[in-house]
C-alpha positions as CSV (number, residue, x, y, z in Angstrom):
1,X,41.5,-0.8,-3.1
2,X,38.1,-0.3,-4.3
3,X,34.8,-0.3,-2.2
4,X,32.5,-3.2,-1.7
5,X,29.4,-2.5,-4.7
6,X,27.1,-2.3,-1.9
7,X,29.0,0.9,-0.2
8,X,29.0,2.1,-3.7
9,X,25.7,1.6,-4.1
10,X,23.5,2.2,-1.3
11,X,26.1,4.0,1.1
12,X,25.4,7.7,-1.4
13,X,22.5,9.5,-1.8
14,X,23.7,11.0,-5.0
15,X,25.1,8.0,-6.3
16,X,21.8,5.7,-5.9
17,X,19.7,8.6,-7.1
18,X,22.5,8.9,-10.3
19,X,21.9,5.1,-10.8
20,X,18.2,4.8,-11.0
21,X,18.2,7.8,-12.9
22,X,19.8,6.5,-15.8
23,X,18.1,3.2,-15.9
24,X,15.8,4.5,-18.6
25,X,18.6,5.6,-20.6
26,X,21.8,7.9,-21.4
27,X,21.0,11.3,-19.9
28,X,23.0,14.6,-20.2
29,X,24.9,16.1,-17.3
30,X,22.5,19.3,-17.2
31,X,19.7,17.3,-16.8
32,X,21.1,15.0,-14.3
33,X,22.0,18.0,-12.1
34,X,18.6,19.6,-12.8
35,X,17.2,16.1,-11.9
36,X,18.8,15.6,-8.5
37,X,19.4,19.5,-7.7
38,X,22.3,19.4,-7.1
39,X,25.9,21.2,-8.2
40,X,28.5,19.7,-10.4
41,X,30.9,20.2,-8.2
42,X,28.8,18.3,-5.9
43,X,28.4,15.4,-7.9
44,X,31.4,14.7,-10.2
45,X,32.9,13.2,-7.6
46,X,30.0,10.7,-6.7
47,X,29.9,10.1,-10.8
48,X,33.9,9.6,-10.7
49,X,33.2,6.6,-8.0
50,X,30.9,4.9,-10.4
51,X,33.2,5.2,-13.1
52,X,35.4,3.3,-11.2
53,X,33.3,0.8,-10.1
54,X,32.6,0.2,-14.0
55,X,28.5,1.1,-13.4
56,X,28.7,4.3,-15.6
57,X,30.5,5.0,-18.9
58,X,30.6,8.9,-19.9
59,X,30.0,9.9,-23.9
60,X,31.1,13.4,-24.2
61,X,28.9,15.3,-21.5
62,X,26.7,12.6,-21.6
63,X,26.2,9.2,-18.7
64,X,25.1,5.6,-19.3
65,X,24.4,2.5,-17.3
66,X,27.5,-0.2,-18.1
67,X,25.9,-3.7,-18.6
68,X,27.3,-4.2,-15.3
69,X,25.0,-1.2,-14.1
70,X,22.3,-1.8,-15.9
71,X,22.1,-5.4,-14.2
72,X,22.6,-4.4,-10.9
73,X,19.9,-1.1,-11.2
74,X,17.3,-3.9,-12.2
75,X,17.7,-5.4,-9.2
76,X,18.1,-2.3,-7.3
77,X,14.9,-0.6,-8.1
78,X,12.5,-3.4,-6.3
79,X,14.7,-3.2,-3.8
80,X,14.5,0.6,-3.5
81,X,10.8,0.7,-3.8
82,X,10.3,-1.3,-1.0
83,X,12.7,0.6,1.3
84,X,10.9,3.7,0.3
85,X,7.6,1.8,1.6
86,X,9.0,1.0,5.0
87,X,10.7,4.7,5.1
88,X,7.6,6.5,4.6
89,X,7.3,5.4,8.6
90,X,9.5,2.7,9.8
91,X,8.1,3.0,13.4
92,X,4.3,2.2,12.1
93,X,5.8,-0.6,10.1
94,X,8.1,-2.1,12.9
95,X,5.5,-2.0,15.2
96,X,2.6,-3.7,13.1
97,X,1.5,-7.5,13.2
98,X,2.3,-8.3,8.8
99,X,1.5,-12.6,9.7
100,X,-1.6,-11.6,7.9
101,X,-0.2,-10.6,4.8
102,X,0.5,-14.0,2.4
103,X,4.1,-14.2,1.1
104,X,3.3,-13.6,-2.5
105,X,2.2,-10.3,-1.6
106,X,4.7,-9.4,1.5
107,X,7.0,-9.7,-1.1
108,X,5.1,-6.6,-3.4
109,X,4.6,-4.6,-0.5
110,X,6.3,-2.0,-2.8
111,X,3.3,-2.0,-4.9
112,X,2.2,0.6,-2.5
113,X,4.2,3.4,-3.2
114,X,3.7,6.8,-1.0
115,X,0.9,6.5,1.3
116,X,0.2,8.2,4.5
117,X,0.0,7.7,8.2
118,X,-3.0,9.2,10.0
119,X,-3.3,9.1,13.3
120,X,-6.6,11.3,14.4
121,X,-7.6,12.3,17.6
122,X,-10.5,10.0,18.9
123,X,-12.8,13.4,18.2
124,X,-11.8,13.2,14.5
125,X,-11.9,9.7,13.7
126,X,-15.3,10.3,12.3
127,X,-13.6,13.0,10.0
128,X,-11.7,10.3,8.9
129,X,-14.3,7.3,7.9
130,X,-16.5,10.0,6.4
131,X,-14.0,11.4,3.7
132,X,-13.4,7.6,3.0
133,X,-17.6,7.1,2.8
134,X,-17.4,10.2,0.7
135,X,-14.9,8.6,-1.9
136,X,-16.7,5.0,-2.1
137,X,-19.9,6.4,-2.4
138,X,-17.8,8.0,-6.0
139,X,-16.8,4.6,-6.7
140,X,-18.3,1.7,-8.8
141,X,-17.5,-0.9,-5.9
142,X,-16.1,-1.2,-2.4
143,X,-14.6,-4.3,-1.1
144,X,-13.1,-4.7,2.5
145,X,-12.0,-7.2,5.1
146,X,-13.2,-6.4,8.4
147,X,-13.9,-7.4,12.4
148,X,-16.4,-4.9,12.7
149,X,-19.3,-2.8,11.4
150,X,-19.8,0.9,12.4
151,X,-23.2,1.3,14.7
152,X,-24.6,2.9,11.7
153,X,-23.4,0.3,9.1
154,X,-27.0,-0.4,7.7
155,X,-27.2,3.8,7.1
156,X,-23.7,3.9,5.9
157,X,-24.5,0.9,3.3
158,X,-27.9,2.3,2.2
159,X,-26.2,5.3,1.1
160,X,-23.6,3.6,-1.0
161,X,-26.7,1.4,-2.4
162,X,-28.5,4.1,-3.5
163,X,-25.6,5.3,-5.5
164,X,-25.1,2.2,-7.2
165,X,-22.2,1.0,-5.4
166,X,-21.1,-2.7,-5.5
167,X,-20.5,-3.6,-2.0
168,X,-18.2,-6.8,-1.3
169,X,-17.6,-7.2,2.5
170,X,-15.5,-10.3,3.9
171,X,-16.3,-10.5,7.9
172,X,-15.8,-13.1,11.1
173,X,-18.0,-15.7,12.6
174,X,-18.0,-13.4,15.7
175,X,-19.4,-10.6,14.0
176,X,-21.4,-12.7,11.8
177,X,-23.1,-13.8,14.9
178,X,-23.5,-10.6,16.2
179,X,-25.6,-9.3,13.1
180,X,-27.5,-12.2,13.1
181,X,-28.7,-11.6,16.8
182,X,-28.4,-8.1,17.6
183,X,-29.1,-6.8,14.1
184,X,-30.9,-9.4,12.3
185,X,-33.5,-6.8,10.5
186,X,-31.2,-4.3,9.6
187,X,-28.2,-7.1,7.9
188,X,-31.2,-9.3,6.5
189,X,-32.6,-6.4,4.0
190,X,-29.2,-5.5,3.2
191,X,-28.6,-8.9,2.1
192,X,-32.0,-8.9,0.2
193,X,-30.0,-6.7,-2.7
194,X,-28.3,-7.4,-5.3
195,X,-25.5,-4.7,-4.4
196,X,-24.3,-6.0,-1.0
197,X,-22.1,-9.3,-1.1
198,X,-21.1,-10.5,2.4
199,X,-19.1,-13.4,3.1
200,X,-17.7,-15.4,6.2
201,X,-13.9,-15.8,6.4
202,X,-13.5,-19.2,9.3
203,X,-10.3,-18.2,10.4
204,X,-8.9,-15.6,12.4
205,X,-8.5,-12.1,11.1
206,X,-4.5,-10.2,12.5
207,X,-6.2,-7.2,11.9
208,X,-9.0,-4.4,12.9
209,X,-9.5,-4.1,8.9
210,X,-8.7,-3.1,5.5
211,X,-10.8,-1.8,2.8
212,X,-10.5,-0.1,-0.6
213,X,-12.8,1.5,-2.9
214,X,-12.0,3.1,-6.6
215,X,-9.6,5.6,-5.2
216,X,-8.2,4.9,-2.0
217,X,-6.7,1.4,0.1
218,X,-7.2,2.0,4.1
219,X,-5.4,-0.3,6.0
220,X,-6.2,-0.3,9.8
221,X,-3.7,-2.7,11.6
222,X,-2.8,-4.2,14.6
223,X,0.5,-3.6,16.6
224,X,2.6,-6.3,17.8
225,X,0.7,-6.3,21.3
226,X,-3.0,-7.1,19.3
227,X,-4.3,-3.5,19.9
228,X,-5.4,-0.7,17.3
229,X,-3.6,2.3,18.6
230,X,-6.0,4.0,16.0
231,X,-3.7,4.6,13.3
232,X,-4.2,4.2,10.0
233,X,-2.5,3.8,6.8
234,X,-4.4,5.5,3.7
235,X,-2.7,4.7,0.2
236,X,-4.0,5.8,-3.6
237,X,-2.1,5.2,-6.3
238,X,-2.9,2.7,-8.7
239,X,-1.1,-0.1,-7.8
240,X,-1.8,0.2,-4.2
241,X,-5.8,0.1,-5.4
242,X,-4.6,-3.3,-7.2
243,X,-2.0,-4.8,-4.1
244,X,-5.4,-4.4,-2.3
245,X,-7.4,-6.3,-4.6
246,X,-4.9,-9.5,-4.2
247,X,-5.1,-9.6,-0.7
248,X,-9.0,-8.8,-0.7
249,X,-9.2,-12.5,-3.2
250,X,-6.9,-14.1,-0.7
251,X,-9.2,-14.1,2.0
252,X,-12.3,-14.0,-0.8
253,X,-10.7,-17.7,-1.5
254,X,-11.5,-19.2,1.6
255,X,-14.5,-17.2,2.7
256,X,-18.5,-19.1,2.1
257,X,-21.0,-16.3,0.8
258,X,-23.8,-15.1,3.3
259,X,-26.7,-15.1,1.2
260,X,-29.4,-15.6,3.9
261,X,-29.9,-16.1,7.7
């Protein structure tokens, strides 16, 4: 009696890698082995199973998806992107607040591909938020989401200013008030130019903040108990840059520009 697809499928190493490897096409044995590194002897036998289960035809020392196969790796591979998104650290992932994250894009969260968990000392946060600086201040723009400004924001914006850098910052009404009052001078002149974009989102923000600039998306998320355990998650690859842009227009949607006090 054969296996259930799904054992076939997902319950092999070998035979998932085998699968999504031949989605672009027929590929020889050597370079399948080479591919995986592995032995032949070591994976014959995972190749005989999907022979069996009609996903893979052999022609001479050659494999191919079957039409069955090739259907079922199309639908394997979003599938498999988005596992490898939640395996880069299931424990950060199970233990985040996602409400804020609209369907639409929960749904593409494999657009994120491999990122990395950082999780600094308090002593190196600075570290952190300065190699992040360091890149925007490289970039043509910055755009973030945020609760919060740093005690030196009007310094850290000035810089980015002066390098030509099109800033695009969605905040609260609670910090909105708080640079009205407490830093009224400082947010006033950077509103006065044209580079700095600030806008007021009304609703509640599930998050400490998120921001992205022309090389690298920094996520920095709440757990399930509403506290920043000062972790972050740091992501660069291309379509992480461009996942971040959706959610950045989600909340630019229902945010009113700040364009005096």
């Amino acid at each position: 009696m054969k296996k259930p697809l799904l054992y076939v499928i997902f319950a092999s190493d070998k035979r998932n890698s085998a699968l999504l490897l031949l989605q672009d096409g027929p590929k020889e044995m050597k370079f399948i082995l080479e591919a995986l590194g592995t032995s032949r002897q070591s994976l014959l036998p995972q190749i005989r199973i999907l022979e069996e289960h009609h996903l893979v035809s052999k022609i001479d020392d050659s494999y191919m998806l079957t039409k069955i196969g090739e259907l079922i790796v199309e639908k394997m591979v979003p599938l498999s992107n988005t596992i490898k998104v939640f395996d880069s650290d299931i424990d950060y992932w199970g233990s985040r607040k996602l409400d804020f994250i609209p369907s639409n894009l929960l749904q593409q969260i494999k657009e994120l591909g491999k990122c990395d968990t950082v999780n600094p000392p308090v002593e190196e946060v600075h570290y952190l938020l300065t190699r992040f600086q360091e890149a925007s201040a490289r970039s043509k723009s910055l755009f973030g989401v945020t609760t919060f400004f740093h005690p030196n924001f009007k310094i850290l914006f000035s810089e980015l200013i002066q390098n030509k850098v099109s800033i695009y910052t969605i905040i609260t009404p609670e910090l909105h008030d708080k640079l009205v009052t407490q830093y009224h001078e400082k947010f006033k002149g950077l509103l006065e130019n044209y580079l700095f974009h600030a806008y007021e989102y009304p609703g509640q923000l599930e998050f400490l903040s998120f921001a992205f600039n022309d090389n690298y998306l920094l996520l920095s998320l709440l757990n399930k108990e509403e506290y920043f355990d000062n972790k972050h998650y740091i992501c660069s690859s291309k379509s992480a840059l461009g996942w971040g842009k959706e959610l950045f227009e989600y909340y630019l949607k229902n945010s009113t520009p700040i364009t005096e006090l």
